[in-house]
C-alpha positions as CSV (number, residue, x, y, z in Angstrom):
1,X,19.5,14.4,-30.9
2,X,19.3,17.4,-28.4
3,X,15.4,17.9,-29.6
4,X,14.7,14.4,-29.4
5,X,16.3,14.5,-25.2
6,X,14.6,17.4,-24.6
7,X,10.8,15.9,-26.3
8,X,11.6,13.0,-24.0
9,X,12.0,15.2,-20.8
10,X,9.0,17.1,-21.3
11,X,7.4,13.7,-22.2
12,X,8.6,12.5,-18.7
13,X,7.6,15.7,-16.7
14,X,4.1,15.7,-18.2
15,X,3.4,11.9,-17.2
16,X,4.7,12.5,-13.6
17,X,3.1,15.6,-13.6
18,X,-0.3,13.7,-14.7
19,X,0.6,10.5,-11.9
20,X,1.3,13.1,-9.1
21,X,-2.2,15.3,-9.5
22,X,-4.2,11.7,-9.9
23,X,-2.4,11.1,-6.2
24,X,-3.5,14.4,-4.9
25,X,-7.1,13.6,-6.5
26,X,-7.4,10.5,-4.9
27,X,-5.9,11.8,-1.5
28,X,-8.0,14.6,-0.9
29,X,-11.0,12.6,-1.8
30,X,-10.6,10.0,0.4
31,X,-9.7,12.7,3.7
32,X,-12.7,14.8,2.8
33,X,-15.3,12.9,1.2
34,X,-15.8,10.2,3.1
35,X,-16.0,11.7,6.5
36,X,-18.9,14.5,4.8
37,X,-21.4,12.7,2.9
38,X,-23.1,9.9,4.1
39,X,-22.3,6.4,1.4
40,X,-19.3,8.3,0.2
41,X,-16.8,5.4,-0.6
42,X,-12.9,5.8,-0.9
43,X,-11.5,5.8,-4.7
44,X,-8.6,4.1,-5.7
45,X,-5.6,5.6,-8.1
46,X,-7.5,4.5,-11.5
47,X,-10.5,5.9,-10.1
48,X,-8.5,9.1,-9.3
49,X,-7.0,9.5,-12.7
50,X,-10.4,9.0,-14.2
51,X,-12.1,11.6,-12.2
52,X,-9.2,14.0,-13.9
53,X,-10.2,13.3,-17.1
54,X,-13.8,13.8,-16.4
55,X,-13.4,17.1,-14.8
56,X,-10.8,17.8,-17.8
57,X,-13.8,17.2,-20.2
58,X,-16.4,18.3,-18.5
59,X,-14.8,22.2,-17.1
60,X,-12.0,22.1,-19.8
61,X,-9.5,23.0,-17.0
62,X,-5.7,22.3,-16.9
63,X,-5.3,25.0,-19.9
64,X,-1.9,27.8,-19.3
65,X,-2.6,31.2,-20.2
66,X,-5.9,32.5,-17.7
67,X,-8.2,34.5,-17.8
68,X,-7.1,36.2,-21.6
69,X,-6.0,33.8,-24.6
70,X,-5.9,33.9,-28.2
71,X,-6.9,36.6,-29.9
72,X,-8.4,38.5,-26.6
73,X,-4.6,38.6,-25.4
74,X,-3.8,40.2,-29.0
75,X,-6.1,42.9,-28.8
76,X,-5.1,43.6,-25.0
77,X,-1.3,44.2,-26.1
78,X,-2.6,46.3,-28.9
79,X,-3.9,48.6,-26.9
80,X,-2.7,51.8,-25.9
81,X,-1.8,52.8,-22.3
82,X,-5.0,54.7,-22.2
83,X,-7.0,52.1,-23.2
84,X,-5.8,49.7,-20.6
85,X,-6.1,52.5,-18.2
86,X,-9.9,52.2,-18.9
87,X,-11.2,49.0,-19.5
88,X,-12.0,47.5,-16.3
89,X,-14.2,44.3,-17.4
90,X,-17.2,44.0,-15.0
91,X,-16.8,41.5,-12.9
92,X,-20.5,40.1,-13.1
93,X,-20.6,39.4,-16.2
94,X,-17.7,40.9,-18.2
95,X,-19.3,43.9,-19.7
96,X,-17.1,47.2,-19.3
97,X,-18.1,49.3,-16.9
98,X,-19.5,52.7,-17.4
99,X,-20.5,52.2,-20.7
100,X,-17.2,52.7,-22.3
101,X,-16.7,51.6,-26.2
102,X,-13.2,50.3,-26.6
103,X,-12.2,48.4,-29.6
C-alpha cells in the first residue's frame, strides 16, 4: 500500500512537472518569438507540449545525471586521487590534455 502511494505521487509530480514546462514552452515562445522573426505565430498549450517532445527526441534532453553517466561515472569513482587530479578532459573536443594515458 505505502509503494503503491508513493508510485502514485511520483506519478502525479511527473505529470505536473510535464504540464508546468509545456506552460513555460508555450510562454516564452509566444513573448520572444513573435516579436523577433517576421510570420512567427503564437502556439497554443498542445502545440507547446508537442514542441517538448520534439526537442525530447530530437536532442535527447531531460536526462538526470550530466555530463558523466553509466559506465564513464564508474570508471571516474574508480579512480585514484591522482588520477582525478590529472585528467582534465579538453574542453574542444574531450580529449585529455597533454597527452596523458589514463585508464
Amino acid at each position: 500500500m505505502r509503494f503503491l502511494a508513493k508510485f502514485l505521487g511520483i506519478a502525479f509530480l511527473a505529470v505536473a512537472g510535464i504540464g508546468f514546462l509545456g506552460w513555460v514552452v508555450m510562454a516564452l515562445w509566444n513573448a520572444v518569438l513573435p516579436g523577433i522573426f517576421i510570420g512567427v505565430r503564437a502556439i497554443d498549450y498542445r502545440q507547446a507540449l508537442g514542441l517538448l517532445v520534439l526537442s525530447r527526441i530530437l536532442f535527447g534532453g531531460f536526462r538526470g545525471g550530466g555530463r558523466f553517466r553509466g559506465r564513464r561515472w564508474q570508471r571516474l569513482e574508480a579512480m585514484t586521487a591522482e588520477e582525478r587530479a590529472r585528467f582534465r578532459p579538453d574542453p574542444r573536443c574531450g580529449v585529455r590534455s597533454r597527452g596523458e594515458n589514463l585508464p
